[in-house]
VMD Tcl script that builds the backbone (N, CA, C; Angstrom):
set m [mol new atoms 162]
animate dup $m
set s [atomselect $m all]
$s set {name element resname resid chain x y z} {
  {N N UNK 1 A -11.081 -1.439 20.796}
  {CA C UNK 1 A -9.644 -1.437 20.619}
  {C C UNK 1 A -9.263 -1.653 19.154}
  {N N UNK 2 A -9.990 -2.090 18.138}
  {CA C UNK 2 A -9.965 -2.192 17.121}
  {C C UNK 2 A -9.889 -1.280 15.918}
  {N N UNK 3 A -10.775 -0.490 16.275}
  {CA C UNK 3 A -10.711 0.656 15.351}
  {C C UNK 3 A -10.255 2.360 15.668}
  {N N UNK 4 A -9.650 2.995 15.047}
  {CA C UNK 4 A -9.344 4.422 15.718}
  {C C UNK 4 A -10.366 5.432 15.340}
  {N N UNK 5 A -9.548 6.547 15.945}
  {CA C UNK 5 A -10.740 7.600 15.982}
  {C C UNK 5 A -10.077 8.642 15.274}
  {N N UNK 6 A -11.002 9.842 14.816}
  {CA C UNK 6 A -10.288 10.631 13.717}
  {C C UNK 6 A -9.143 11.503 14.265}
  {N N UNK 7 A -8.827 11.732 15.770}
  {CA C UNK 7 A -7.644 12.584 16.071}
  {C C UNK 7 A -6.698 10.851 15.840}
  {N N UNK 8 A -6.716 10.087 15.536}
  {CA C UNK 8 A -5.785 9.072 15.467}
  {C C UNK 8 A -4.974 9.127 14.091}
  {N N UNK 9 A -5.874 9.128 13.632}
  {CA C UNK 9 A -5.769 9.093 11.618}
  {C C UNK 9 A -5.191 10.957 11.542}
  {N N UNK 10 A -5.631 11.414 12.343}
  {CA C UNK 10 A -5.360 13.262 12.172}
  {C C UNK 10 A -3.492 12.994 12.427}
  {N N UNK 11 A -3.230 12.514 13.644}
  {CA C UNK 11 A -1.617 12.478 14.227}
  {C C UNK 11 A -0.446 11.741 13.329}
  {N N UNK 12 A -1.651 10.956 12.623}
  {CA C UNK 12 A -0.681 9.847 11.556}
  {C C UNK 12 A -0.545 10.537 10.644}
  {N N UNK 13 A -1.566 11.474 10.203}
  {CA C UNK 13 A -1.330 11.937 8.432}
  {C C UNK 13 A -0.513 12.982 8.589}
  {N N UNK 14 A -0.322 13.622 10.366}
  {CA C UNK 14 A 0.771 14.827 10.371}
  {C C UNK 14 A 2.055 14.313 10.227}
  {N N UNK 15 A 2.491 13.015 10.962}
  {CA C UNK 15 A 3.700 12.493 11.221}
  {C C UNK 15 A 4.260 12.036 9.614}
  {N N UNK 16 A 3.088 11.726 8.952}
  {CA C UNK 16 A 3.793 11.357 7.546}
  {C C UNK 16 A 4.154 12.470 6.663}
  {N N UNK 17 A 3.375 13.270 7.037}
  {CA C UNK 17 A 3.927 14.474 6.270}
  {C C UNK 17 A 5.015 14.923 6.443}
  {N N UNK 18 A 5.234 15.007 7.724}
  {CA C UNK 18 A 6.492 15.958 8.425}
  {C C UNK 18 A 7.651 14.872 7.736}
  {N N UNK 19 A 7.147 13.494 8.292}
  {CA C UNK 19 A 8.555 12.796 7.505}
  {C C UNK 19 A 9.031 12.573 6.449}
  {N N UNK 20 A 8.172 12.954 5.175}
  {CA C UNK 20 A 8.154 12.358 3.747}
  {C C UNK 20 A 8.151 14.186 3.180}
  {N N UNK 21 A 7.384 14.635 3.718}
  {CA C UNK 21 A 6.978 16.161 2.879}
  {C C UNK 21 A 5.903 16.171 1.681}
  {N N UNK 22 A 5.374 17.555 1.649}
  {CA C UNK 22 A 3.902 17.080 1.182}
  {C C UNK 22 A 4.245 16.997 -0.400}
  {N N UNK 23 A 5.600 17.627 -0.891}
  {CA C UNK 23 A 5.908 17.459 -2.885}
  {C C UNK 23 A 6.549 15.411 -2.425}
  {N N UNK 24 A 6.615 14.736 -1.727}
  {CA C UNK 24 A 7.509 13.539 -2.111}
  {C C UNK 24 A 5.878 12.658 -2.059}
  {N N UNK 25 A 5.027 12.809 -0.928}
  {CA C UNK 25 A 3.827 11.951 -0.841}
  {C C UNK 25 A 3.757 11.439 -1.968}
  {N N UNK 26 A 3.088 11.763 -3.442}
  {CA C UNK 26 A 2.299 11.672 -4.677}
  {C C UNK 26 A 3.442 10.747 -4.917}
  {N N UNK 27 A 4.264 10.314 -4.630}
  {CA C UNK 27 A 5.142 9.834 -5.570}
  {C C UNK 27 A 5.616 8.783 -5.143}
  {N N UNK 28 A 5.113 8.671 -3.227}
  {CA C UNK 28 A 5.707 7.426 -2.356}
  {C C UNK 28 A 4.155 6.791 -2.447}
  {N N UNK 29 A 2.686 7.294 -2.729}
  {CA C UNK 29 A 2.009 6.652 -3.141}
  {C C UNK 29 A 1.891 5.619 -4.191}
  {N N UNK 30 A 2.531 6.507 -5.278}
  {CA C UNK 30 A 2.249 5.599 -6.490}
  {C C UNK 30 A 3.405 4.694 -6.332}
  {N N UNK 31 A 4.599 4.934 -5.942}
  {CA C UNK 31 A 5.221 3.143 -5.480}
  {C C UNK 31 A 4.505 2.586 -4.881}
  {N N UNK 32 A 3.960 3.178 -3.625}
  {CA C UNK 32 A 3.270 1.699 -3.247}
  {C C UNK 32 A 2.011 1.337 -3.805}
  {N N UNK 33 A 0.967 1.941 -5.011}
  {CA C UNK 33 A 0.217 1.533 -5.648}
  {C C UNK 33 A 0.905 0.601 -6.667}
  {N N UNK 34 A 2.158 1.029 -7.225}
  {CA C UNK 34 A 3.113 -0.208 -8.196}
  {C C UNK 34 A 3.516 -1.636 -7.454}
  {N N UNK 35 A 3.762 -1.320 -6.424}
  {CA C UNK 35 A 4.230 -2.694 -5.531}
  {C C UNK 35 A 2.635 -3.763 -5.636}
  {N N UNK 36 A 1.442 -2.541 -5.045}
  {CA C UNK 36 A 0.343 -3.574 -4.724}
  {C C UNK 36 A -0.118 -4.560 -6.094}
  {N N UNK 37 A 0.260 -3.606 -7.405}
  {CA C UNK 37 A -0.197 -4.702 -8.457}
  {C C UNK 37 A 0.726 -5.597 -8.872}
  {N N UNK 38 A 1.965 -5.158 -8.937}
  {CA C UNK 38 A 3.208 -6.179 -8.799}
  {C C UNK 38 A 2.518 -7.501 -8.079}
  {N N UNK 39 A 2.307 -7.402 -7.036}
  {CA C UNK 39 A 2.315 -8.299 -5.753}
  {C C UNK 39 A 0.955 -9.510 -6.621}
  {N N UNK 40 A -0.174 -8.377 -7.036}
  {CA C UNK 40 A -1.325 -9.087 -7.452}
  {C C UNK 40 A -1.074 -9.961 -8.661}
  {N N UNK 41 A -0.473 -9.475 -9.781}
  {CA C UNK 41 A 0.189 -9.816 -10.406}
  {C C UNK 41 A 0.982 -11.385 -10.383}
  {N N UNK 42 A 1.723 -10.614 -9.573}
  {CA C UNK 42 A 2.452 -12.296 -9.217}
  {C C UNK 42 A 1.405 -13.345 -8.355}
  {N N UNK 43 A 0.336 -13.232 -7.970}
  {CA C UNK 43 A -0.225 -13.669 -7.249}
  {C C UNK 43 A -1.514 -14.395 -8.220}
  {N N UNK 44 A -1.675 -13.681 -9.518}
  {CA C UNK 44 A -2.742 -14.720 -10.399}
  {C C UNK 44 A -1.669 -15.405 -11.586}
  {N N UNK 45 A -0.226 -14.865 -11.315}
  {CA C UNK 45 A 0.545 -16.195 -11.934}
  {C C UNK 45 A 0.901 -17.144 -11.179}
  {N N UNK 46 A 1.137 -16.998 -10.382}
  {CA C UNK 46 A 1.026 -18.268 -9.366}
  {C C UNK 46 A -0.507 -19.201 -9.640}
  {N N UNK 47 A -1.514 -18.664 -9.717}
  {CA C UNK 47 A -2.630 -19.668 -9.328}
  {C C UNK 47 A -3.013 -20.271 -11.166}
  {N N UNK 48 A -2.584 -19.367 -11.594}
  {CA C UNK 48 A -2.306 -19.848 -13.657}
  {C C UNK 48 A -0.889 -20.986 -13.364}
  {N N UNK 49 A 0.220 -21.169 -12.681}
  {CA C UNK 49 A 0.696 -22.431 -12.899}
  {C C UNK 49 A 0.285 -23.224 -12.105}
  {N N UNK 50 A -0.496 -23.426 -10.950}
  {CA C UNK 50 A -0.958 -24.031 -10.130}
  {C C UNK 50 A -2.386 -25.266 -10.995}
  {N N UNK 51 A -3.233 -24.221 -11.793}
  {CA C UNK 51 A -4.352 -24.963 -12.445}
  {C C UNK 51 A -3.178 -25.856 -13.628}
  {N N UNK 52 A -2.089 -25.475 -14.179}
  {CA C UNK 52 A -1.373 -26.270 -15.006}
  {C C UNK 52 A -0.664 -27.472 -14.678}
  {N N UNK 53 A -0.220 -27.576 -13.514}
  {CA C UNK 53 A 0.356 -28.700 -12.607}
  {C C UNK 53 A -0.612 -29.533 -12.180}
  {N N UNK 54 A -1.740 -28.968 -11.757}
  {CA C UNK 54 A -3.116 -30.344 -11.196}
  {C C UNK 54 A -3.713 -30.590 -12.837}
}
mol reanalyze $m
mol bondsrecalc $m
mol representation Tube
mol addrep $m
């Protein structure tokens, strides 16, 4: 139950297409590649004021 199978991943990559279109993809990727380092980002400044407070 854990893992899918490739007609699973096949139905998902159609449904995203159909909803986004295949010229917008490249471009809703790289936001969410900007968000993930954003996120990381904020996530080793957090642990840089954390070692400054102890």
């Amino acid at each position: 139950m854990g893992s899918f199978s490739l007609l699973h991943w096949t139905v998902v990559l159609l449904i995203v297409l159909l909803l986004f279109g295949a010229g917008k993809l490249p471009s809703v990727m790289g936001d969410f590649a900007k968000g993930i380092k954003s996120f990381k980002a904020g996530l080793k400044d957090d642990g840089d004021d954390q070692k400054h407070i102890a």
